[in-house]
C-alpha positions as CSV (number, residue, x, y, z in Angstrom):
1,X,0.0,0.0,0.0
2,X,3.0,2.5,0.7
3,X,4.3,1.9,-3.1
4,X,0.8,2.4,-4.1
5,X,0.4,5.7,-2.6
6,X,3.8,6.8,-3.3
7,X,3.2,6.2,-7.5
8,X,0.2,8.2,-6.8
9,X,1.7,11.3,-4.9
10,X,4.1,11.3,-8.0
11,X,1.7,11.5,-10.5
12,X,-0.7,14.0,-8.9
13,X,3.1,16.3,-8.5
14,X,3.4,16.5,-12.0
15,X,-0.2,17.2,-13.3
16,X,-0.8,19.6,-10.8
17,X,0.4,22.5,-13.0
18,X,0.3,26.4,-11.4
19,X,-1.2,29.0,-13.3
20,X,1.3,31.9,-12.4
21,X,-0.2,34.6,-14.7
22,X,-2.4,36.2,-16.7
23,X,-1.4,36.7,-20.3
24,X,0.0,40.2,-20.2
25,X,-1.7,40.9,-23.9
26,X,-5.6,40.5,-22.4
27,X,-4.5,42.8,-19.8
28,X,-3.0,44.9,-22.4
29,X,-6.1,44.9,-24.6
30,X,-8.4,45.3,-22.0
31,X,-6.9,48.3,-20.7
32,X,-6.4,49.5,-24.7
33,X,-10.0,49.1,-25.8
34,X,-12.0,51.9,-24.0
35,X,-8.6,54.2,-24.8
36,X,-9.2,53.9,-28.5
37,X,-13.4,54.2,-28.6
38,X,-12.9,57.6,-26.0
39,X,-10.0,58.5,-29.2
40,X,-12.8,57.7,-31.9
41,X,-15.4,60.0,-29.5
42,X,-13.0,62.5,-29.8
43,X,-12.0,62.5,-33.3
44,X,-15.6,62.9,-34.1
45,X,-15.9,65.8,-31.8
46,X,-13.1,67.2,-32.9
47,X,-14.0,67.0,-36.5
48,X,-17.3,68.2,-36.2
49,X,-16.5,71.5,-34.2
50,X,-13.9,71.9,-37.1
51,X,-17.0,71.4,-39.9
52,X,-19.0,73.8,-38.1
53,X,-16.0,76.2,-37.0
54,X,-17.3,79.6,-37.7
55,X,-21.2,78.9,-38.3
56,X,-22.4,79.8,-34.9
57,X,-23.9,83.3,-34.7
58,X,-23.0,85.9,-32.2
59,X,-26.7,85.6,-31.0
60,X,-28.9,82.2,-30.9
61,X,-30.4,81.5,-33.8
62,X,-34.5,80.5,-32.8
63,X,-34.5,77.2,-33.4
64,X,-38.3,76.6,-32.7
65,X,-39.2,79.0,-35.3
66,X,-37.2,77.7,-37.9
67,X,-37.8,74.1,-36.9
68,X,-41.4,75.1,-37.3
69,X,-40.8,76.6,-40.7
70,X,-38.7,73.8,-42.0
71,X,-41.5,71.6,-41.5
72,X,-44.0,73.5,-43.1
73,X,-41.6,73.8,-45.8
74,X,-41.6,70.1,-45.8
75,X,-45.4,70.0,-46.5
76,X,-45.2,72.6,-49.1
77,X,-47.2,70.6,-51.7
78,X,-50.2,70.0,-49.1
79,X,-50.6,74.0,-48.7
80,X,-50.0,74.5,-52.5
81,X,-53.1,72.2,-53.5
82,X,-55.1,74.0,-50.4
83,X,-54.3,77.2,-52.2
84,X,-55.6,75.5,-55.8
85,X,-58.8,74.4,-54.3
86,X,-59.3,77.6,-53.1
87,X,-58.8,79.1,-56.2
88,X,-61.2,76.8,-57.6
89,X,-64.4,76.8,-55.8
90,X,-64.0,80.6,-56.5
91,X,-64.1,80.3,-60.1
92,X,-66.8,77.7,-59.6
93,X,-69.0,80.7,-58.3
94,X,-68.8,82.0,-61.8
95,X,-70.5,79.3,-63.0
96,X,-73.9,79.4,-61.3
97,X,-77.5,79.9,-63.4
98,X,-78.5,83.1,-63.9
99,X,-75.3,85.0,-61.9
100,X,-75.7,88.7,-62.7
101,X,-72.7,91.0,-64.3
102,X,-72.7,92.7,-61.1
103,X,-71.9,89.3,-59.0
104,X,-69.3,88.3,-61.7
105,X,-68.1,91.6,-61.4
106,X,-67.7,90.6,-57.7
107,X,-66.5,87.3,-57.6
108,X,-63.9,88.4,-60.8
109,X,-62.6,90.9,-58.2
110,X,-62.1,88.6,-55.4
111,X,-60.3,86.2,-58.0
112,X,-57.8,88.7,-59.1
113,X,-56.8,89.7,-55.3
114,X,-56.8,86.4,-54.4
115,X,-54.1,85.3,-57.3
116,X,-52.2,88.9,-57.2
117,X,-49.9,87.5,-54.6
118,X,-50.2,83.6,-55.5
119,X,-49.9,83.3,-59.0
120,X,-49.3,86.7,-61.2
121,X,-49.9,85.7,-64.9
122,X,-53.2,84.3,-63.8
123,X,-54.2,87.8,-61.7
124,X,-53.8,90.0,-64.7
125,X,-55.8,87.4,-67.1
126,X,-58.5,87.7,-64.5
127,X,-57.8,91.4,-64.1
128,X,-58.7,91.9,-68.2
129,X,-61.6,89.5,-68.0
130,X,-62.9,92.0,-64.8
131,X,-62.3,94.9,-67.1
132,X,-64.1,93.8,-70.6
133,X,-67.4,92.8,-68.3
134,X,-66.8,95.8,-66.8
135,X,-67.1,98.0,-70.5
136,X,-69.6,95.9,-71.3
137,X,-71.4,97.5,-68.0
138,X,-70.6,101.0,-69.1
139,X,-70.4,101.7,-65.5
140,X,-67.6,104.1,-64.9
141,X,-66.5,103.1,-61.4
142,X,-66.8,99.4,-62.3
143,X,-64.1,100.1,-65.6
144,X,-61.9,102.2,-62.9
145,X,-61.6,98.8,-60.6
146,X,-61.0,96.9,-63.4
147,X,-58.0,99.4,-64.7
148,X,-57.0,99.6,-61.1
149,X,-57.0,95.1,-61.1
150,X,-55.2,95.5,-64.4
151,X,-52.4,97.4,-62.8
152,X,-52.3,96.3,-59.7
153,X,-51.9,92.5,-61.6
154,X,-49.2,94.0,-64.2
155,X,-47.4,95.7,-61.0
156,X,-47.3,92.3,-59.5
157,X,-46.1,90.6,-62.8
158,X,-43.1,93.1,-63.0
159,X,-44.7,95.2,-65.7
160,X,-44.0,98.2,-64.3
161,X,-43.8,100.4,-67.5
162,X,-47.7,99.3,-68.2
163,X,-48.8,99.4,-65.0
164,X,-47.4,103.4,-64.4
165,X,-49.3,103.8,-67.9
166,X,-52.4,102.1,-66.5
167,X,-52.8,103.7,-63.3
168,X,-52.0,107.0,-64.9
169,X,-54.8,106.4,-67.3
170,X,-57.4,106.0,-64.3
171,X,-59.3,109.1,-63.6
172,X,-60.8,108.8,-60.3
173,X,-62.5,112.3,-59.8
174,X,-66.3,111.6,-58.0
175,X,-65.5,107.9,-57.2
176,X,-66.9,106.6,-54.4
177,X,-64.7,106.0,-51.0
178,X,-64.3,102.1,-51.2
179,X,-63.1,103.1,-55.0
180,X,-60.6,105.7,-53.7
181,X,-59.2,103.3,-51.3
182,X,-58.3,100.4,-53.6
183,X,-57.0,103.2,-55.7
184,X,-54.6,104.5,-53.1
185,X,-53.9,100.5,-51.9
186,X,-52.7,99.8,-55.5
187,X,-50.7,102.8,-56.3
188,X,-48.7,101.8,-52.9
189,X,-48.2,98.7,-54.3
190,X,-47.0,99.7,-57.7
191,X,-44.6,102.5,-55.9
192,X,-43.6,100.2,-53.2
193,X,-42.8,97.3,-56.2
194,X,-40.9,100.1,-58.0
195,X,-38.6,101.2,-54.8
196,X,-37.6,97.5,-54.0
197,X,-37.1,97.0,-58.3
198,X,-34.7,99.7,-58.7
199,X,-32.9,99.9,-55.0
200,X,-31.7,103.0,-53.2
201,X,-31.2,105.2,-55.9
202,X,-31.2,109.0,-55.8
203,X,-33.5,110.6,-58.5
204,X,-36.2,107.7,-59.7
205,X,-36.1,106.2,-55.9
206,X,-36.9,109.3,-54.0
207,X,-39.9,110.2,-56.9
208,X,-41.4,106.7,-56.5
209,X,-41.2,106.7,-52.6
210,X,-42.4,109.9,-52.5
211,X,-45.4,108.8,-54.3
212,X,-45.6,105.5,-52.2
213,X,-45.7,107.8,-49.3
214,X,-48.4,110.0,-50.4
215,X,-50.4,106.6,-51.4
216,X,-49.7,105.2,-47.7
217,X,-50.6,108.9,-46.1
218,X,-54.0,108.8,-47.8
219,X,-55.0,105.1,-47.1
220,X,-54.0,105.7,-43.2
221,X,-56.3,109.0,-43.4
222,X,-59.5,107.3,-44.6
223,X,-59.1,103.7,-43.3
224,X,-61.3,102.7,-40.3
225,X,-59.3,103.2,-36.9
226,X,-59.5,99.4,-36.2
227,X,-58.2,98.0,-39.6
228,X,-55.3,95.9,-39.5
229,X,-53.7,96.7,-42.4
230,X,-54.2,100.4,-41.4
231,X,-51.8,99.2,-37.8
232,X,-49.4,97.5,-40.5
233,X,-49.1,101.3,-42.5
234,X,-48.7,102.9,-39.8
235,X,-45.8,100.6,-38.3
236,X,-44.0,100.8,-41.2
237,X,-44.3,105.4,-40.7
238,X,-42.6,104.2,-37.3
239,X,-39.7,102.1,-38.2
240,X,-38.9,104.4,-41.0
241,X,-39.1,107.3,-38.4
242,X,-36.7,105.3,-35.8
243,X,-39.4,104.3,-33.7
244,X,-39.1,100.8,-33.8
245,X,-40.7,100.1,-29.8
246,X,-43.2,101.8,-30.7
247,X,-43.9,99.7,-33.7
248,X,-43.5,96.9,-31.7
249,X,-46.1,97.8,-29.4
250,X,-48.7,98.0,-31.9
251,X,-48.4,95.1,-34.2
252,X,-47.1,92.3,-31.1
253,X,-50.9,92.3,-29.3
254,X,-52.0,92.4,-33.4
255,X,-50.4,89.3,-34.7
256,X,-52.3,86.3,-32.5
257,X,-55.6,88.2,-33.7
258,X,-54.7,87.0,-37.3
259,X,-54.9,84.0,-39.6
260,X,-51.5,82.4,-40.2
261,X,-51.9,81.9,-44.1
262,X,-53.6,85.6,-44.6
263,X,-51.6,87.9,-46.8
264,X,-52.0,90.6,-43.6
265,X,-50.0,87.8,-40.8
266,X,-47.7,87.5,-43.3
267,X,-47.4,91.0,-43.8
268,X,-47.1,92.2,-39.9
269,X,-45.0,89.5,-39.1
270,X,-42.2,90.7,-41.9
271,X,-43.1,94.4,-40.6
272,X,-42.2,93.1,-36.5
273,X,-39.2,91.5,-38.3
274,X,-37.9,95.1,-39.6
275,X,-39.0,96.8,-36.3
276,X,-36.5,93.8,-34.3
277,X,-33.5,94.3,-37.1
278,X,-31.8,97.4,-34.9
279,X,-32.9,95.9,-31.5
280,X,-33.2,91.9,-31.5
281,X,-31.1,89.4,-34.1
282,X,-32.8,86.6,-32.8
283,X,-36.6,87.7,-32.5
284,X,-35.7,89.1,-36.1
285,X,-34.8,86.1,-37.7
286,X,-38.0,84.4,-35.8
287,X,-39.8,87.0,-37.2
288,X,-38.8,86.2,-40.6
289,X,-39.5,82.5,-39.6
290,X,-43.1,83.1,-38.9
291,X,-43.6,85.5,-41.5
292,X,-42.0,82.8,-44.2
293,X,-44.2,80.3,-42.5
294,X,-47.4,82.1,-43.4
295,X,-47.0,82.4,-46.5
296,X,-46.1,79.1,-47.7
297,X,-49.1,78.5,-45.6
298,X,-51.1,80.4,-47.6
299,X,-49.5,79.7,-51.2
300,X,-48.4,83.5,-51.2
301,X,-45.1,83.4,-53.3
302,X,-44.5,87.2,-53.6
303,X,-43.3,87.5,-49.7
304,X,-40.0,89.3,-49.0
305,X,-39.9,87.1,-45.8
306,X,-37.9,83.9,-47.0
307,X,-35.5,85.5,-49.3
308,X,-34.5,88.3,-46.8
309,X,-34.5,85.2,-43.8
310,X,-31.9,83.2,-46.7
311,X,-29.6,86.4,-46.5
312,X,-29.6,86.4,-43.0
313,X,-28.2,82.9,-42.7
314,X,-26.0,83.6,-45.5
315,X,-24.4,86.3,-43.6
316,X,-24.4,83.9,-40.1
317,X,-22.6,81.1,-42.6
318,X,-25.7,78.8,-42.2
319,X,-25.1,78.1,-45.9
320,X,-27.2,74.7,-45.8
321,X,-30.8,76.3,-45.1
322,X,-29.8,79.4,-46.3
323,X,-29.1,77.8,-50.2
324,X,-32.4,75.5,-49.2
325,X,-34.5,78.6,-48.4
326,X,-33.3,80.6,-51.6
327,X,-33.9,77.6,-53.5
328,X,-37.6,77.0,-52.6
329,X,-38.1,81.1,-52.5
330,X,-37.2,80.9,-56.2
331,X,-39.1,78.2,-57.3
332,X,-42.1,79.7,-55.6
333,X,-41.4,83.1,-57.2
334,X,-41.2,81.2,-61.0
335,X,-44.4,79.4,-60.2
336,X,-46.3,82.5,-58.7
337,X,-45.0,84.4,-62.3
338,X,-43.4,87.2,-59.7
339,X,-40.4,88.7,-61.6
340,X,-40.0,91.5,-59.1
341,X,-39.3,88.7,-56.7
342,X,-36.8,86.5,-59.1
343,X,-34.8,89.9,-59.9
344,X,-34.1,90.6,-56.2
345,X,-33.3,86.6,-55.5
346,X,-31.1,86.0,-58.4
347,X,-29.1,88.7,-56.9
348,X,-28.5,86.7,-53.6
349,X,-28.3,83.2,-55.4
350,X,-24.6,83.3,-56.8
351,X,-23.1,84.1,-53.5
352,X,-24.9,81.8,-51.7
353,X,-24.7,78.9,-54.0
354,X,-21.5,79.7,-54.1
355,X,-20.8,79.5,-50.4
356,X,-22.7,76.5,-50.0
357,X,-20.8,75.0,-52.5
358,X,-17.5,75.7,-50.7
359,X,-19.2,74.6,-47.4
360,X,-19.6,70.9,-49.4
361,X,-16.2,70.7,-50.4
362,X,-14.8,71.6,-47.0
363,X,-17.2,69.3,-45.8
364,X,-16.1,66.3,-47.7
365,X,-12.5,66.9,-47.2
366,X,-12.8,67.1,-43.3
367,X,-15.2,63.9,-43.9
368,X,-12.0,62.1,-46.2
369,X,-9.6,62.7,-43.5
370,X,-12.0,61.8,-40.8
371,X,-12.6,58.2,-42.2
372,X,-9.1,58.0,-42.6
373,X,-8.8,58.4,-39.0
374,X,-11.5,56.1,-38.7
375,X,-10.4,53.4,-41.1
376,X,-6.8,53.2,-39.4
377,X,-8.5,53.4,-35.6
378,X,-10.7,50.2,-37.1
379,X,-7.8,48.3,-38.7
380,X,-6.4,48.9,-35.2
381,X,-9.2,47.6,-33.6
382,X,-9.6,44.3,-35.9
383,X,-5.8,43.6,-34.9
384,X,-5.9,43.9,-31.6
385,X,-9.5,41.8,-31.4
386,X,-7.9,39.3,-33.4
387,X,-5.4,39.0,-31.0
388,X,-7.5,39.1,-28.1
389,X,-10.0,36.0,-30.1
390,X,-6.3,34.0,-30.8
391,X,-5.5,34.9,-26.6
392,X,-9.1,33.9,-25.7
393,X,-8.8,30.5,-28.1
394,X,-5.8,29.5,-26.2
395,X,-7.0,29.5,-22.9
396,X,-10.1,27.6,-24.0
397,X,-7.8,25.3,-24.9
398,X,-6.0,25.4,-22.0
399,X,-9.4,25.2,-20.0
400,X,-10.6,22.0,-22.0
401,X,-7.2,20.2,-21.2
402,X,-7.9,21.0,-17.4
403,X,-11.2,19.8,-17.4
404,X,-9.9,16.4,-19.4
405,X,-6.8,16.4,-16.4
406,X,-8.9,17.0,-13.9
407,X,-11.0,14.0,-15.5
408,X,-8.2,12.1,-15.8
409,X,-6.9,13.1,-12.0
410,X,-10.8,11.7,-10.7
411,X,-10.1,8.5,-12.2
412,X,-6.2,8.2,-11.1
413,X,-8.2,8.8,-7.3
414,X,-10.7,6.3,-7.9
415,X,-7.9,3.8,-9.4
416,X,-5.7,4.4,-5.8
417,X,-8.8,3.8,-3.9
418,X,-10.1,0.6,-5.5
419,X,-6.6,-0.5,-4.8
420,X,-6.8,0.7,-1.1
421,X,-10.4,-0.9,-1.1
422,X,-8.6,-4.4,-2.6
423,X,-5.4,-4.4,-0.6
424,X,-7.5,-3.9,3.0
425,X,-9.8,-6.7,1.8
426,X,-6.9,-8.6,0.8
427,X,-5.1,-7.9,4.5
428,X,-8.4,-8.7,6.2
429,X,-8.7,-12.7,4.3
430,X,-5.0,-13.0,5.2
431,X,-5.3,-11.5,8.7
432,X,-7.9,-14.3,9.3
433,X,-6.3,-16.9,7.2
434,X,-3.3,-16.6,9.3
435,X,-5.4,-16.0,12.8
436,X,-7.0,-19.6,11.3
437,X,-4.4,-21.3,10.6
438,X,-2.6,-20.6,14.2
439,X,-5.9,-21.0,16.1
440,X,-5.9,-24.6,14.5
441,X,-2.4,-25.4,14.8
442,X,-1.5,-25.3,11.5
443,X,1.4,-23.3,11.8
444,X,3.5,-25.3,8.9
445,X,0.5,-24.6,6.2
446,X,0.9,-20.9,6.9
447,X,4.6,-20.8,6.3
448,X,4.3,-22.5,3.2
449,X,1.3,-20.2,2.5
450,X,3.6,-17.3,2.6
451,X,6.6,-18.6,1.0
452,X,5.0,-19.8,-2.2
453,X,4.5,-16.4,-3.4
454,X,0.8,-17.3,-4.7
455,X,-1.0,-13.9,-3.3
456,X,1.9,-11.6,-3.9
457,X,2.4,-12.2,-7.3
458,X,-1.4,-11.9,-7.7
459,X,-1.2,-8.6,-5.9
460,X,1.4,-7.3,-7.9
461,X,0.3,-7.9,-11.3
462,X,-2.7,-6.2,-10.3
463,X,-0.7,-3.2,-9.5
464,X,1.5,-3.3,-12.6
465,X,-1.6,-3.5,-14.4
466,X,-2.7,-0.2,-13.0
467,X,0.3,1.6,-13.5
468,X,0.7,0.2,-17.1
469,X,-2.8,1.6,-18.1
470,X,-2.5,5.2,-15.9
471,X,0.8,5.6,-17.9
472,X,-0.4,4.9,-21.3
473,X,-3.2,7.2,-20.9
474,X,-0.3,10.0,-20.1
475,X,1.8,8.9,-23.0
476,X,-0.7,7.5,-25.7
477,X,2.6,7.1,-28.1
478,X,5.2,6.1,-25.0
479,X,6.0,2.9,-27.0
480,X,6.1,4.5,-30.5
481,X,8.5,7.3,-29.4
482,X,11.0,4.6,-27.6
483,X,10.8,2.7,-30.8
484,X,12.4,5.9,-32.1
485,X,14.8,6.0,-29.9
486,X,16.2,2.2,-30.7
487,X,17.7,0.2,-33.3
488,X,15.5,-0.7,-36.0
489,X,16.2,-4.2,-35.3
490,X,15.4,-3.7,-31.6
491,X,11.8,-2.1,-31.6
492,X,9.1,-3.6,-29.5
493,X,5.7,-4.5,-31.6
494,X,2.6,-1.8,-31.1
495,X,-0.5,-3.0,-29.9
496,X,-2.9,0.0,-30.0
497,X,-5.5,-2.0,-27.9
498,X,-3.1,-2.8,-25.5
499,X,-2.7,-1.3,-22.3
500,X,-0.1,-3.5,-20.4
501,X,3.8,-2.5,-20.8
502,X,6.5,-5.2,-20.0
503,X,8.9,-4.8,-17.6
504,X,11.9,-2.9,-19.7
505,X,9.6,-0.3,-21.0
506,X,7.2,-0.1,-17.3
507,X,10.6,0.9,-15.8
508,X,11.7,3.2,-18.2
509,X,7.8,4.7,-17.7
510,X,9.3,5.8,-14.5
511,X,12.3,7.3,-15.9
512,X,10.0,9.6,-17.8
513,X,8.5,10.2,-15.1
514,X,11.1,11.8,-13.5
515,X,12.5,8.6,-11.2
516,X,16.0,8.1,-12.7
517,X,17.2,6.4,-9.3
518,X,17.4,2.3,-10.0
519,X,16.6,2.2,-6.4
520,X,13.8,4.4,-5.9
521,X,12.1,2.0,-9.0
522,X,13.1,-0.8,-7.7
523,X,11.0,-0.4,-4.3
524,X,7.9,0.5,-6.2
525,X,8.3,-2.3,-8.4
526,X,8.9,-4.5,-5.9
527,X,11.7,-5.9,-7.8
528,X,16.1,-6.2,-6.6
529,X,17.8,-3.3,-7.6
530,X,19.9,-5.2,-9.5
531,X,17.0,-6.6,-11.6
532,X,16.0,-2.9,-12.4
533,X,19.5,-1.9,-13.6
534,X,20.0,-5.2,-15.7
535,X,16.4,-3.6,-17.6
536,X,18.0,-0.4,-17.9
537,X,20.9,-1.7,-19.4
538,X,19.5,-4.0,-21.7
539,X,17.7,-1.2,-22.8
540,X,20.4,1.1,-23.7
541,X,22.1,-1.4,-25.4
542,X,19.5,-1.6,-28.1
543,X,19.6,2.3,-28.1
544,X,21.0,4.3,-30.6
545,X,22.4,5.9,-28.6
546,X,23.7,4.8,-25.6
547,X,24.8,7.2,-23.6
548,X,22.6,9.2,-23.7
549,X,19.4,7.4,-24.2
550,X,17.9,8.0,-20.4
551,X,18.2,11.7,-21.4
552,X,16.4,11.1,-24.4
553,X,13.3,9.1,-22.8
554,X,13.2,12.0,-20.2
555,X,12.4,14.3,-23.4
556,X,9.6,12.3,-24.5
557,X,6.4,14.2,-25.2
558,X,8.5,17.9,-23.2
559,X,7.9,20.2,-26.5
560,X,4.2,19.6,-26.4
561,X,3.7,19.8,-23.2
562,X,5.0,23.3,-23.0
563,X,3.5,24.4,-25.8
564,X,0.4,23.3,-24.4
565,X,0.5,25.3,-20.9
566,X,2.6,27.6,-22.1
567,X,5.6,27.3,-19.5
């Protein structure tokens, strides 16, 4: 039982193998990895202030205005076929039985106003149609509205030259208030499309202003003290005059009274826009947000409001919606025929575009370098993970031999204690055989019990045929690699079913093992220690190499094994 358990305290030393460290490279890469995703953070950060490097205002832009704005923007199309339908059922009224020239008269009237601002061409088409029925009348003040629709349409189309001679043509002597009122509204129109046509220039400007003037100065005289547009007149008197608060004042409490969509929100929200230019960047530009808004609401696509909002992000290098705001102000002024409006856009489209356009290109170079940055952070990454899956392979490796080891080191145990088991059962028959055999006086039959050999020999083969199969399961190819090792004449036959070694190569198990002492062997074995060294040396004699084949058995199998635990 002592050589038993001293086999097995030999075996357990060498497969108990310490794991002395962690591989330095998983530490490594799991310090590394949240280093290089705060660098990618960063670059991104870094790269994006240096897109936007410049664009930010010296006052906040009002971003619920113009996220309002873009959105309406969005659902452009929805408003314009609102517009269309309105449009529409008005000329539908022209259709009824029996409608009188007076009621056409009407209803033409309310058709040209409603287009003037929508879609030009289709005003002045109106406007002659409102002026033939109106001859046909021979009603005076009936031709003098439709002169005054003709010009007020041709003023809106950018026909200046016939609308002066139009207006000029109207003779309004003994008309009627109401008359002299749309008279007065459309020669401010005319004057006030004239100003904004030729810019501030001395000699035609101041003529046409002055006229504009006298056309506002007569409509704020006779209009009713409530009327809206009267307020929007005489806002405009104050902000010329300096008096912007004041202004202010009036139209602020005015503007929730109105219809976002009406020509007159539109109109007093671009006027609270003019009075905020001097005092308010911000409320201007929201201003000119709301205003904008309104009209697209409406369909109107004469408005000052978007094209003067586009310039203000131009200037504030918000190139993006400033060239997406020209843009759509442009298309609306083609489709609403206003060439006023086109001739005072086209001027701010080349620099625009043009900025925009150099916006793009510094955009797409900071976005080259940026995936550049990103591509070699990534290929860095991918490296170092591939590492990390070869680090992570290994010790799943190493993980799977333990678990077979530790297998393997369970069935060792359960090897040394069946043997325990059989070699107390074993002392137990002979401690009665003998305690028998003297009780009965048979003294002689136990000597010659013992000196036969019979249970020993029994007892060892048993335990040679443990250590034979506990070896061979350590060192599958024990035999094939000593073959190796020996004359080709002197190689043992391999039996891959067999587990049982015969004395020469069972003690040179050992030596691999690590027992290189003939002695040491010898007392496991149970054999002289002369018998063991007669083995060993009928075993080097069929070596190759002779002296130095224990050496060469002690290396059996050492590569792999380091290779495998890495030691």
């Amino acid at each position: 039982m002592k050589r038993t358990f001293s086999f097995y305290l030999n075996i357990s030393n060498i497969l108990l193998i310490p794991n002395r460290y962690l591989p330095k490279l998983l530490r490594s890469i799991t310090y590394q990895l949240p280093i290089l995703f705060i660098l990618i953070l960063t670059s991104a950060s870094v790269f994006s202030s240096c897109r936007h490097h410049g664009n930010e205002g010296r006052w906040a832009m009002p971003e619920k205005e113009l996220k309002s704005l873009e959105s309406t923007i969005k659902n452009a199309e929805k408003y314009r076929k609102l517009s269309e339908a309105k449009a529409d059922s008005l000329k539908q009224l022209l259709k009824k039985p029996n409608i009188s020239n007076s009621e056409k008269l009407q209803i033409l009237q309310e058709i040209v106003a409603y287009y003037r601002p929508r879609m030009a061409d289709s005003s002045l088409n109106y406007a002659y149609m409102t002026y033939n029925l109106a001859k046909e009348t021979g009603n005076r003040n009936e031709i003098n509205l439709g002169l005054l629709a003709i010009a007020d349409a041709q003023s809106a189309s950018g026909y200046f030259s016939a609308a002066i001679m139009t207006y000029d043509s109207i003779s309004m002597s003994g008309a009627p208030k109401d008359d002299m009122l749309t008279y007065w509204y459309t020669g401010r129109q005319l004057y006030s499309n004239l100003c904004n046509y030729i810019g501030e220039r001395k000699g035609l400007y101041e003529i046409y202003q002055s006229k504009e003037d006298e056309c506002r100065d007569s409509l704020i005289a006779n209009l009713p003290a409530n009327n809206d547009f009267r307020y929007f007149l005489i806002s405009g008197v104050q902000i010329n005059n300096g008096k912007d608060k004041l202004a202010i004042e009036e139209l602020e409490p005015l503007l929730p009274t109105l219809i976002k969509g009406s020509q007159i929100y539109g109109m007093t929200a671009f006027q609270l826009s003019q009075a905020y230019r001097r005092i308010d960047q911000t409320k201007y530009a929201a201003y000119l947000a709301l205003a904008a808004e309104s009209d697209v609401i409406g369909g109107i696509n004469d408005g000052f409001a978007l094209p003067s909002l586009s310039e203000l992000l131009y200037k504030e290098k918000h190139y993006q919606e400033a060239f997406q705001y020209i843009n759509f102000a442009m298309n609306d002024a083609y489709r609403g025929s206003a060439r006023m409006r086109l001739v005072n856009i086209s001027s701010l489209v080349p620099s625009i575009d043009e900025a925009y356009r150099n916006e793009i290109n510094d955009s797409l170079s900071d976005f080259t370098l940026y995936a550049l940055m990103v591509s070699v952070i990534l290929i860095i990454l991918i490296v170092i993970l591939a590492l990390l899956l070869r680090e992570m392979r290994k010790r799943r490796q190493a993980h799977t031999q333990l678990a077979s080891l530790s297998k393997m080191k369970d069935s060792y145990i359960r090897d040394f204690i069946g043997l325990c088991s059989a070699y107390s059962e074993k002392y137990d028959l002979l401690a009665k055989t003998v305690t028998r055999k003297i009780a009965a006086g048979q003294s002689q039959d136990l000597i010659k019990l013992l000196k036969n050999g019979k249970a020993s020999e029994t007892e060892n083969e048993e335990f040679y045929q443990t250590i034979d199969r506990v070896f061979m399961s350590l060192y599958p190819d024990f035999i094939e690699q000593i073959n190796n090792l020996l004359l080709p004449d002197q190689r043992y036959d391999i039996d891959k079913n067999s587990e049982s070694l015969n004395p020469e190569l069972r003690i040179y198990g050992f030596v691999r093992l690590g027992l290189a002492e003939s002695a040491k062997i010898a007392k496991i074995l149970n054999y002289s220690a002369n018998t063991v060294y007669s083995y060993r040396n009928r075993m080097r004699n069929k070596a190759i190499n002779r002296d130095t084949f224990d050496e060469d058995v002690m290396k059996i199998d050492s590569d792999e094994t380091e290779d495998q635990w890495g030691i």
